[in-house]
Structure formats: C-alpha cells, structure tokens
MMTF fields as JSON, N, C-alpha, C and O atoms, coordinates in Angstrom:
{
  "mmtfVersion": "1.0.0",
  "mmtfProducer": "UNKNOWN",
  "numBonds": 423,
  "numAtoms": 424,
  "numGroups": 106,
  "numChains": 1,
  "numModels": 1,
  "chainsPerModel": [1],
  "groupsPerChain": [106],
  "chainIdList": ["A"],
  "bondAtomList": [4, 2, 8, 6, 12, 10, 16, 14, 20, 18, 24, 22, 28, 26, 32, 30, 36, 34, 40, 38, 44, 42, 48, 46, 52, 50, 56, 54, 60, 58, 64, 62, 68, 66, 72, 70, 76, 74, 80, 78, 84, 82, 88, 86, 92, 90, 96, 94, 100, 98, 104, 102, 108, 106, 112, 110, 116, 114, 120, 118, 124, 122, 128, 126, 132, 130, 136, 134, 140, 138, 144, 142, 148, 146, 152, 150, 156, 154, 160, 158, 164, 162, 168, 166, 172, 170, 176, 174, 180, 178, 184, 182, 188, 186, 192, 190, 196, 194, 200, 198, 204, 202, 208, 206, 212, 210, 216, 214, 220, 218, 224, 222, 228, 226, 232, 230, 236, 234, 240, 238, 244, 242, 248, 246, 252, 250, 256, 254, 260, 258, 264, 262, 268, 266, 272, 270, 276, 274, 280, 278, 284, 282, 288, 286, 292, 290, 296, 294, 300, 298, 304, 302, 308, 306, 312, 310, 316, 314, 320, 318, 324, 322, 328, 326, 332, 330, 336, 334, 340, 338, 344, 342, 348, 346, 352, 350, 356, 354, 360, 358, 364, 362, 368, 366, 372, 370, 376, 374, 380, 378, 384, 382, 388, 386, 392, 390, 396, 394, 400, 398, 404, 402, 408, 406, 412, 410, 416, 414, 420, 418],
  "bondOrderList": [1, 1, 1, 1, 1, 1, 1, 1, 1, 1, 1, 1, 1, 1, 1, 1, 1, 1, 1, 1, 1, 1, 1, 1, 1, 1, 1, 1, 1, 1, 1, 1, 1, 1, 1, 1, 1, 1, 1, 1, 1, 1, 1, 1, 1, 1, 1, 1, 1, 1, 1, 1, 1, 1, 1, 1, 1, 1, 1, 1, 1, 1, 1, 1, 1, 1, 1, 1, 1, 1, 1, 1, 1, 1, 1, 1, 1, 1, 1, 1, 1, 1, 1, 1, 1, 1, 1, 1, 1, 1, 1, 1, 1, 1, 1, 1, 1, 1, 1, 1, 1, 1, 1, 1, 1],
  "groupList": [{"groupName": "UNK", "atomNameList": ["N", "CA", "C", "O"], "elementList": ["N", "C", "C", "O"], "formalChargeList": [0, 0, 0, 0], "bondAtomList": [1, 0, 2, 1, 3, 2], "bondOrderList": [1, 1, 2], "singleLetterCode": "X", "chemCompType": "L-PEPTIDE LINKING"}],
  "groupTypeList": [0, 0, 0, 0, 0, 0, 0, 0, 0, 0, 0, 0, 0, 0, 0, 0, 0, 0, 0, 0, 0, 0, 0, 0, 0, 0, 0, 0, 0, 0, 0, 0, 0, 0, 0, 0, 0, 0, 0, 0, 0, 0, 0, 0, 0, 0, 0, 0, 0, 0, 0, 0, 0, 0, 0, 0, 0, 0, 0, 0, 0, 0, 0, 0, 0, 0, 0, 0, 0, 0, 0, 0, 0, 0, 0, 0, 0, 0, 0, 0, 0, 0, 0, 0, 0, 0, 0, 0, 0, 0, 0, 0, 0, 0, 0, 0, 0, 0, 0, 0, 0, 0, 0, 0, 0, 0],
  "groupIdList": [1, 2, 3, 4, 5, 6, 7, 8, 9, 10, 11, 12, 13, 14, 15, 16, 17, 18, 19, 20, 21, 22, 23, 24, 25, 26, 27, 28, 29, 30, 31, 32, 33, 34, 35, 36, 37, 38, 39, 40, 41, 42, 43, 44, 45, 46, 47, 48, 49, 50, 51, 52, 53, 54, 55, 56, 57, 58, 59, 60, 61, 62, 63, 64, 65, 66, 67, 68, 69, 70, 71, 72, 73, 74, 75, 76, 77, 78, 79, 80, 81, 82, 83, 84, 85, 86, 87, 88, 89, 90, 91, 92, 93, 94, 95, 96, 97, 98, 99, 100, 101, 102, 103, 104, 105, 106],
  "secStructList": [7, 7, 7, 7, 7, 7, 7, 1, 1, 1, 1, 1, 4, 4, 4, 1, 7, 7, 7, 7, 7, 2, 2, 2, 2, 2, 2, 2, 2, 2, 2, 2, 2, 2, 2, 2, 2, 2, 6, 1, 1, 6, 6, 2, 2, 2, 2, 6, 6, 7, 7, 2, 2, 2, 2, 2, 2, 2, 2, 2, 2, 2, 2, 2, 2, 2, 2, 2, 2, 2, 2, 2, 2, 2, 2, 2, 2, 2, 6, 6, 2, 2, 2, 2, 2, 2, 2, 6, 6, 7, 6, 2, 2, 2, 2, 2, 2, 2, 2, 2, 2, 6, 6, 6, 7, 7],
  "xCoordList": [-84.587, -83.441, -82.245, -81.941, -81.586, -80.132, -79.258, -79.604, -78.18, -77.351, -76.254, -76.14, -75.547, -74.33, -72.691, -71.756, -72.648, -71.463, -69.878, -69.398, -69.683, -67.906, -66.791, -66.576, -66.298, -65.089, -64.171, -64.248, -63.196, -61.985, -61.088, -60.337, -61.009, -60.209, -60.356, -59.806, -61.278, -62.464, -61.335, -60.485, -61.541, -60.926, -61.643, -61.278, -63.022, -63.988, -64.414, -65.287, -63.438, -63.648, -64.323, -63.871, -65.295, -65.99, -66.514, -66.763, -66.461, -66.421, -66.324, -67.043, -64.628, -64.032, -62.816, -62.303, -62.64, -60.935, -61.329, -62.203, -60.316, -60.54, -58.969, -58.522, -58.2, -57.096, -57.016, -57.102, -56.894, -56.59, -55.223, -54.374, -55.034, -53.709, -53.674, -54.67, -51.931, -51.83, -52.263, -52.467, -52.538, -53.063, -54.761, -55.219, -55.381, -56.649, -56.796, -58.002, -56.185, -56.136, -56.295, -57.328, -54.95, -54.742, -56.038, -56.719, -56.142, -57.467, -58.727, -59.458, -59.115, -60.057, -60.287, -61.22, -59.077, -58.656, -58.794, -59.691, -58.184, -58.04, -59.615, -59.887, -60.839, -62.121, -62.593, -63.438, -62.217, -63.054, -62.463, -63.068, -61.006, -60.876, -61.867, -62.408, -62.098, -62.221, -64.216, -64.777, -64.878, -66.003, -65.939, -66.777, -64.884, -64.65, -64.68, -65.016, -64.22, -63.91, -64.988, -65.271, -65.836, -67.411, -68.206, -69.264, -68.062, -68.756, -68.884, -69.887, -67.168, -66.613, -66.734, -66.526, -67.317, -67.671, -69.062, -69.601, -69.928, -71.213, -71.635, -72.803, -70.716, -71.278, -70.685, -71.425, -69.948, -69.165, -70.489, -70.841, -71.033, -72.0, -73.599, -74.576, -73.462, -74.658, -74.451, -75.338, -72.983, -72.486, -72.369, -72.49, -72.017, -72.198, -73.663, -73.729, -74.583, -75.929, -75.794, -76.084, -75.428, -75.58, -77.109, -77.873, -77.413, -78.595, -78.903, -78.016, -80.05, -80.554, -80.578, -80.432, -80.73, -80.449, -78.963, -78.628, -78.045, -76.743, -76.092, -74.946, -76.932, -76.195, -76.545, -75.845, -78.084, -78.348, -77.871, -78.375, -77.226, -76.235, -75.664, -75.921, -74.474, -73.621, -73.702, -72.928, -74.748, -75.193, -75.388, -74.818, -76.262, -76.696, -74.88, -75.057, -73.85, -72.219, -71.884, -71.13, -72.093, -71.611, -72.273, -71.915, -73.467, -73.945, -73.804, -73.597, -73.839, -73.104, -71.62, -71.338, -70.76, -69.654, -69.751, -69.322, -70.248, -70.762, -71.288, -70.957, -71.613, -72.519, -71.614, -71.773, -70.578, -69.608, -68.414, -67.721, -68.424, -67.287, -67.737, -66.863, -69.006, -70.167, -69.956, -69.935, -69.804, -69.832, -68.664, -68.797, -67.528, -66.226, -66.002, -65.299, -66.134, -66.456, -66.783, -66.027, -68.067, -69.111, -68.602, -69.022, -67.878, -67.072, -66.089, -66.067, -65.147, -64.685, -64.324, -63.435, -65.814, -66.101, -66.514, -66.247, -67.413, -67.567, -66.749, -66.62, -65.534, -64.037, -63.258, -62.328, -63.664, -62.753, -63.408, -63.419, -64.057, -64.666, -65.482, -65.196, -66.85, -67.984, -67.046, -66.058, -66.868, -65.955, -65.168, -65.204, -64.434, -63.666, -64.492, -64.163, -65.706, -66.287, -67.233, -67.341, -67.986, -68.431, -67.94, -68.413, -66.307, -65.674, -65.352, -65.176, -65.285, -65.218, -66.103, -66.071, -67.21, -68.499, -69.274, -70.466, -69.053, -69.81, -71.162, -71.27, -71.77, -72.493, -73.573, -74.618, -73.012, -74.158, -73.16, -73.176, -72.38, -71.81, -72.752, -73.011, -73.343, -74.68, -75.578, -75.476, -76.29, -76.959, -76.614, -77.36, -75.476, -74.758, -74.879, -75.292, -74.521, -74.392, -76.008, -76.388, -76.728, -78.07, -78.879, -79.625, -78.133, -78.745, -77.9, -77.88, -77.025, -75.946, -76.535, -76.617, -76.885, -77.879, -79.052, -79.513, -79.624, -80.951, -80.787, -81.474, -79.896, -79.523, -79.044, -79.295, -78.316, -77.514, -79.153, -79.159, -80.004, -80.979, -82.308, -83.304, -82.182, -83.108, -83.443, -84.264],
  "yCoordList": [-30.321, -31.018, -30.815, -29.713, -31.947, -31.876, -30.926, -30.474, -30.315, -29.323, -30.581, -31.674, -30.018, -30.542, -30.561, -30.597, -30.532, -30.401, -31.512, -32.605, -30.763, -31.679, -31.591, -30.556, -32.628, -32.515, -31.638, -31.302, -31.262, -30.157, -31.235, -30.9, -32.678, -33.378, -34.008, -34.817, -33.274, -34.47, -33.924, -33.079, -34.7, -34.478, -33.682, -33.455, -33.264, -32.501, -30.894, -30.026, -31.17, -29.727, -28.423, -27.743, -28.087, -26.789, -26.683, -25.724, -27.951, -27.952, -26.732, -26.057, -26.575, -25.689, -26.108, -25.517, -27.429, -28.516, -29.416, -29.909, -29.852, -31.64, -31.747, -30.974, -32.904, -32.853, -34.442, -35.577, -34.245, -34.725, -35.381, -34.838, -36.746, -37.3, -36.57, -36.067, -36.476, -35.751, -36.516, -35.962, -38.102, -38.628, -38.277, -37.899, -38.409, -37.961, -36.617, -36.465, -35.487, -34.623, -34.661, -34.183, -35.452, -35.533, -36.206, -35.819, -37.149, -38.047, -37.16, -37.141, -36.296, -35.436, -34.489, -34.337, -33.618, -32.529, -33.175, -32.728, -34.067, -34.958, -34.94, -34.398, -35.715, -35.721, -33.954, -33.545, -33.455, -32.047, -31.393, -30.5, -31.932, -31.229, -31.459, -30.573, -32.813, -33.455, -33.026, -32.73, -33.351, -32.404, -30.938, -30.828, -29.817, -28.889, -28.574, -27.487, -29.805, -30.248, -30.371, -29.783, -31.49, -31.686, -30.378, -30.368, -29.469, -28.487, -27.422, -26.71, -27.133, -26.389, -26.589, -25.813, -28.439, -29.16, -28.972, -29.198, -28.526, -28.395, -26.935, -26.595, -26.228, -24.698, -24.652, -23.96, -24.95, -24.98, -25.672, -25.112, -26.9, -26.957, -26.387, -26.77, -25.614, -24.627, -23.641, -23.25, -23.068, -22.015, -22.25, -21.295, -24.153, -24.021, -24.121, -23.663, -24.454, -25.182, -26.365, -26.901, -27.004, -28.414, -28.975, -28.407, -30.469, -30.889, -30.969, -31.247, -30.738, -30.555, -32.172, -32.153, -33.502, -34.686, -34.77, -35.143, -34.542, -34.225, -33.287, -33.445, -32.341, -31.935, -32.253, -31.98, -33.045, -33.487, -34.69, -35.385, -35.249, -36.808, -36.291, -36.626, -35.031, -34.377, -33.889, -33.858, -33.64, -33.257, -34.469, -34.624, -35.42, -36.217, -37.142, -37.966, -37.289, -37.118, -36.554, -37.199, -35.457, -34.676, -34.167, -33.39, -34.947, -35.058, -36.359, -36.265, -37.257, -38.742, -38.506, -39.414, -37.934, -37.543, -36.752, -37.368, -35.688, -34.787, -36.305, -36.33, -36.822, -37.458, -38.862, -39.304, -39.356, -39.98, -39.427, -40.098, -37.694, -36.832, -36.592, -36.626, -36.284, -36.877, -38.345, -38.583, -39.225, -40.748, -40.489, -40.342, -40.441, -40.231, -39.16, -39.763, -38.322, -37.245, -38.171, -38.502, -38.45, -38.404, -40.272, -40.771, -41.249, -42.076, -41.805, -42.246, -40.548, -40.607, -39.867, -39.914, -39.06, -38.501, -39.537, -39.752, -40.295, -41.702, -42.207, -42.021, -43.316, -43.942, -42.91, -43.295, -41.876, -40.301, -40.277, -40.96, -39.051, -38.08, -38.599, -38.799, -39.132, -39.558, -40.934, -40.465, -42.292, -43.298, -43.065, -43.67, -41.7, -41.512, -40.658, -40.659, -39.958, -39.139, -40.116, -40.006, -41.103, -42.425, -42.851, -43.113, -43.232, -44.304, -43.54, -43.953, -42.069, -40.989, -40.387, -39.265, -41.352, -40.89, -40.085, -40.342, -39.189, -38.16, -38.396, -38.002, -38.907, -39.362, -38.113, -38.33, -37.181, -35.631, -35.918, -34.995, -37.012, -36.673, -37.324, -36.861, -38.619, -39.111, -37.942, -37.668, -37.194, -35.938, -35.518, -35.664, -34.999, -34.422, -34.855, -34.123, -36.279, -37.123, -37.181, -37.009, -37.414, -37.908, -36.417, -36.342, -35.382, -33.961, -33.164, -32.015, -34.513, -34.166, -35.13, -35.037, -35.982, -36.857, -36.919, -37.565, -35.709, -36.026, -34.912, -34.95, -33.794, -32.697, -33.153, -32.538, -34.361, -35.017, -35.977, -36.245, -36.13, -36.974, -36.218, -36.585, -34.97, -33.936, -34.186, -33.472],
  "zCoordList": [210.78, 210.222, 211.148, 211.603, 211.399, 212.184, 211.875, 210.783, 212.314, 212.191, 211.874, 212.429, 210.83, 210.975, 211.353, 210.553, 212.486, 213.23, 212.696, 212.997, 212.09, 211.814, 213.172, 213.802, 213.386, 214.457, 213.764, 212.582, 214.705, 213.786, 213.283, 212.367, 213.779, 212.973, 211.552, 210.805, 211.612, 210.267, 209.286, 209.565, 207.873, 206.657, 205.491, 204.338, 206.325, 205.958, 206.859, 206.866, 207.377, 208.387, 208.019, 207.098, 208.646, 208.317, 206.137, 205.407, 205.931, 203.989, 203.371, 202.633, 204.153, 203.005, 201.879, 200.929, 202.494, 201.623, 201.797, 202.511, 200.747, 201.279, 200.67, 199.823, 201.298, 200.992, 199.831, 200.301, 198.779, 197.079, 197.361, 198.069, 196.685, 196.127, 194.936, 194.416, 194.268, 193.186, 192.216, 191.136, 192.347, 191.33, 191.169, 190.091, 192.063, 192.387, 192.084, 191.889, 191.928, 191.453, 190.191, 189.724, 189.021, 188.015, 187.365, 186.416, 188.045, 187.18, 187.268, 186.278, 188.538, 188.042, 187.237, 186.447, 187.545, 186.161, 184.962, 184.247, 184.55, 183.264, 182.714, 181.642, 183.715, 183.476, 183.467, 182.671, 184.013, 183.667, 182.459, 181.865, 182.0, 180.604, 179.587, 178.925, 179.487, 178.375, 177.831, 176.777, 180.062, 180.192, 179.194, 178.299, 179.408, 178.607, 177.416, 176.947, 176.698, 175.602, 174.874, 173.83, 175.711, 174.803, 175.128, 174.499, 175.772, 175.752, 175.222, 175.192, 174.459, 173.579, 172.112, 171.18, 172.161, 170.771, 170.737, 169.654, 171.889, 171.752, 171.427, 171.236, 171.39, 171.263, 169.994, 169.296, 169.496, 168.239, 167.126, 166.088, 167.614, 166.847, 166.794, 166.15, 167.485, 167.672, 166.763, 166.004, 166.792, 166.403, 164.856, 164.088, 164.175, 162.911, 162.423, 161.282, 162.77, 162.736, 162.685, 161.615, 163.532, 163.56, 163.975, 164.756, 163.122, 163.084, 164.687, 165.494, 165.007, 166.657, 167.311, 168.533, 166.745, 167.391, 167.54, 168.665, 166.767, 166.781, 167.915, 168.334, 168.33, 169.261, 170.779, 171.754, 170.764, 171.681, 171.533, 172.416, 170.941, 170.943, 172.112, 173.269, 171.525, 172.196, 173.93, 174.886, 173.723, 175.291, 176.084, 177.164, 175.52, 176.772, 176.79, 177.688, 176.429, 176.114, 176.942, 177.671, 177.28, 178.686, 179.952, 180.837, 179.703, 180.821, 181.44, 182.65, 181.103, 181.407, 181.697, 182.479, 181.535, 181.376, 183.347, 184.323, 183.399, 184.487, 185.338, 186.524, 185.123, 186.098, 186.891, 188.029, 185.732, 186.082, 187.151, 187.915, 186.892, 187.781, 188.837, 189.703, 189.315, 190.676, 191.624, 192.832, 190.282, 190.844, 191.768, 192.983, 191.13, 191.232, 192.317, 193.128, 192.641, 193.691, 195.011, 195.924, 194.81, 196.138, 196.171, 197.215, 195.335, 195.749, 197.263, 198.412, 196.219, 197.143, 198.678, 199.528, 198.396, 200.319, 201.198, 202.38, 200.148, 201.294, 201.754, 202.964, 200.894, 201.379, 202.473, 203.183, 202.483, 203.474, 204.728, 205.752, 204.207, 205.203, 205.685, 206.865, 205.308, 206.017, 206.307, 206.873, 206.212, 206.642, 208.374, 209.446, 207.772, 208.657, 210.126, 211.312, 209.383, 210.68, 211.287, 212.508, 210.682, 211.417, 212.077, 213.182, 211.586, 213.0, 214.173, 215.319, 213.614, 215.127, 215.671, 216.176, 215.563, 216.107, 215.456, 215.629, 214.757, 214.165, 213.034, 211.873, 213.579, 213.042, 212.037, 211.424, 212.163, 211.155, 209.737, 208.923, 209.421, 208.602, 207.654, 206.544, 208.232, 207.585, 207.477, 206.281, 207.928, 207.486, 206.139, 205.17, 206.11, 205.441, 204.342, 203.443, 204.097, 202.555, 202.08, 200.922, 203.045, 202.602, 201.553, 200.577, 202.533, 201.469, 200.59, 200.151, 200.485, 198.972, 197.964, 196.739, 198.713, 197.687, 197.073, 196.132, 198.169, 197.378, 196.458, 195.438, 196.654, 195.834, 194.244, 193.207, 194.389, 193.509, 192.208, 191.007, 193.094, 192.559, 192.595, 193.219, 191.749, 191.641, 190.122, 189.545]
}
C-alpha cells in the first residue's frame, strides 16, 4: 500500500487540524449535541425499561443521525483537502480518502 505523504501546505498537514469556519464549526457542534441527546434518551430508556423495538427505533435514530455527521465530515475534506492536494499534485491524498472509505463502509 502507498505511503501517504501530505505537502506542508496542504490544509491537511501531517492529519493533525483542519482549519473549520465558525459556522462549520457551529453546524457541527449543533449535530453532535443533539447526537448526545438521542443517546442520553437511549440510556434513559434502558434505564426505565423501555419496550426493546422502542429503543431500537431510538438507535437506528442515531445512527442515521452519526452517519449523516460522516456525510457532512468527509463532504467536506473532499471540497478542502483532498480538492486542494489534487490540484497540487499530491495525488496520496486519493490513497488516503479511499481507506477512510472503506473504513467508513465496514
């Protein structure tokens, strides 16, 4: 398997940051509260005995939920980082996505 080498200019450098608009910030936080939320509503109904299709309503709810904050994520490394390390040649950034993907589609 290829090594994946990032330029130091990339917007993905060494994948330790990535630099967020504060709205892009906000709208993700916003989705991971609410993620929180159903998860705090899912132990809560464990915790009362809630009927077991009922709480798997609940789950497959936040896992669709999780899976939308992924979409939304790996949206937007494509429009960035990989976009941006393509047009600068870097072509391992394709590496890179392809074994976030198949990680993503396990």
């Amino acid at each position: 398997m290829a090594e994946t080498v990032l330029k130091e200019d990339s917007c993905c450098y060494i994948h330790d940051a990535k630099e967020r608009s504060e709205q892009e910030i906000k709208d993700l936080t916003c989705r991971l509260n609410r993620i929180e939320g159903q998860i705090r509503g899912i132990k809560g109904m464990v915790e009362r005995g809630a009927y077991c299709p009922e709480i798997l309503t609940q789950v497959s709810a936040a896992q669709a939920a999780l899976n939308s904050f992924n979409k939304a994520i790996l949206a937007g490394h494509i429009r960035s980082c990989v976009a941006e390390d393509i047009r600068d040649g870097n072509d391992a950034a394709i590496d890179e996505l392809v074994n976030v993907m198949q990680k993503l589609m396990k």
